[in-house]
N, C-alpha and C positions, 0 to 999 in steps of 0.2 A: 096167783099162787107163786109165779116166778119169782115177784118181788120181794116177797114175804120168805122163801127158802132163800133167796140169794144174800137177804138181810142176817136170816140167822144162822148161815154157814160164814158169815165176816164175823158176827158177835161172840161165835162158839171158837172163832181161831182168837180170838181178841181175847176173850176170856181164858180159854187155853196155856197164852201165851203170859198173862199176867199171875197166872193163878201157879203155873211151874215152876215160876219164882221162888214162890211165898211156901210152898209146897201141901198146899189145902186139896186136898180129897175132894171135897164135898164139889168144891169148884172143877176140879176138874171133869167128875163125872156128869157134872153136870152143862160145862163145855163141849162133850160129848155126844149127850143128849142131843144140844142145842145143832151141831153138825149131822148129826144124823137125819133128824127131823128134816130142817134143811135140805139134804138130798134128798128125801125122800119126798118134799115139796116140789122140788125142781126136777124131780123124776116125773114124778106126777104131771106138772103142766107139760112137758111134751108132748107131740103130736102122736096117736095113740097106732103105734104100728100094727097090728092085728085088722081094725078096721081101715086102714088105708088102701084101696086097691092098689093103687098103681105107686110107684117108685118115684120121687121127689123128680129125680132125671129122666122120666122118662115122659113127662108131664111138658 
């Protein structure tokens, strides 16, 4: 899932960055999306703090 969010927080600034040019809506919302999504993949694959007992340092 890293892989996969990390990919589409590049393609949603790439798209962003092309589409502010041209001044297309549709694209940008949809650049948007693609970022959000993104983090919220790369939020997801982290390591799940709740169930961790103990603290990375103290390990």
């Amino acid at each position: 899932m890293r892989l996969v969010g990390g990919v589409a927080v590049i393609l949603g600034l790439l798209g962003i960055f092309s589409t502010l040019a041209q001044g297309n809506l549709v694209g940008i919302v949809l650049s948007i999306l693609f970022i959000g999504g993104g983090v919220f993949l790369l939020k997801r694959s982290g390591p799940d703090r709740r169930t961790d007992p103990a603290p990375r340092a103290a390990r």
